[in-house]
Every structure is written in structure tokens, then in C-alpha cells.
N, C-alpha and C positions, 0 to 999 in steps of 0.2 A: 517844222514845216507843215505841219496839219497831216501829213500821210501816213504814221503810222498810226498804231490799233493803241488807244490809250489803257487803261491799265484795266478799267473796268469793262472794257472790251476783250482783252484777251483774260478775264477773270471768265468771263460767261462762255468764249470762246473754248476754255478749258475743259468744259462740261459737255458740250457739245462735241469734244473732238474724243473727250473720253468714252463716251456711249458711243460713237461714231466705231472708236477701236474695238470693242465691245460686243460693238454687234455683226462687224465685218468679221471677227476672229469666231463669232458661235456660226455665220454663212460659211467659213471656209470649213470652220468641222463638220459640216456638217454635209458639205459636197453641195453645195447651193451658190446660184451665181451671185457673185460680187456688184456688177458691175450694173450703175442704177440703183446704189444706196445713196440718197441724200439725206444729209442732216442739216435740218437749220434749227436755229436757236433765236429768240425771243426774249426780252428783260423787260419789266419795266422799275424805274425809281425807286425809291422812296425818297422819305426828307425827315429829319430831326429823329436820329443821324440819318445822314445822308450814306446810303445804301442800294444796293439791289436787293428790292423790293420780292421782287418774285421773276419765275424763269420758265422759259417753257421751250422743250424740245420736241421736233418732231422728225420723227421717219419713217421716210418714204424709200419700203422696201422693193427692192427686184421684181420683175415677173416673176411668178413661178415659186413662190413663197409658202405652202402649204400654208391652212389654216392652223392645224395644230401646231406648227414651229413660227408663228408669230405671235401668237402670246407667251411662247416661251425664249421668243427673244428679246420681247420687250420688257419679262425677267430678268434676264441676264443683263442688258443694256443698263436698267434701269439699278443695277447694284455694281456699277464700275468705282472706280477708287475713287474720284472725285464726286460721285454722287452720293458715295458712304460718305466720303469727309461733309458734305453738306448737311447731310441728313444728323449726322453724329460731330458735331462739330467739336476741332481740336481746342486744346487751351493754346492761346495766341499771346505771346511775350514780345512786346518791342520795345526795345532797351537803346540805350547809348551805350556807346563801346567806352572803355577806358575803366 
């Protein structure tokens, strides 16, 4: 029906939601508010192969953020599990069953 997130939508979405976990889990340790983290994400194409191209995340931290714990969450953020899989990409097998 056209309404849900095709696949390369929830691919980019993935990354975005994992830095999103990320960075909300280094605010809670750290006794910092939550609320008024936005994450959005950005893709653009490629072609031959067809691909994402490149990706760009951005966040948009809380009031009340110190300077010194926002470059140290944009550390942390920025090394969550899907951002390591990207950075260090897996070997990728698809096979037929049988």
C-alpha cells in the first residue's frame, strides 16, 4: 500500500535509532535530562550498484548539556553497534536454502 518504511528506509533508520539508544543510555548515566533528544537521519543514493550512498545523523541535545559531555557523547553515540558494523563492515553471505 505505499505506507510502510521500505527496506532502505528502515536500513538508515537502524542507525539513527541506534546512536539515538546511545546517546539516551550515556544522558541517563549520567543524570542528564532525556527529554528533547532528537535524532534525525539523512541518506543520499548512489547508483551502479545501487546503494546508500552516504548518511548523515544529527543530534539535537537537551537543554542543560554541558560542553564537556557533548563531545563525549558524540563519542559514544558515534561508536554504537550499527555504526561499528558500518564502519567495519561484516562479510555478507546470501545463499539459497536447500
Amino acid at each position: 500500500t505505499g505506507t510502510a518504511p521500505s527496506p532502505t528506509e528502515l536500513f538508515v533508520a537502524s542507525l539513527a535509532s541506534c546512536v539515538a539508544f546511545y546517546a539516551r543510555r550515556y544522558l541517563q548515566r549520567h543524570d542528564l535530562r532525556q527529554d528533547g533528544l532528537v535524532v534525525t537521519a539523512q541518506a543520499t543514493s548512489g547508483a551502479k550498484p545501487s546503494r546508500v550512498a552516504s548518511m548523515t545523523i544529527t543530534l539535537t541535545l537537551p537543554d542543560g548539556v554541558p560542553e564537556d559531555k557533548r563531545q563525549a557523547l558524540l563519542a559514544v553515540a558515534s561508536h554504537c553497534t550499527v555504526h561499528n558494523t558500518l564502519t567495519h563492515p561484516p562479510d555478507v553471505l546470501v545463499q539459497l536454502a536447500g
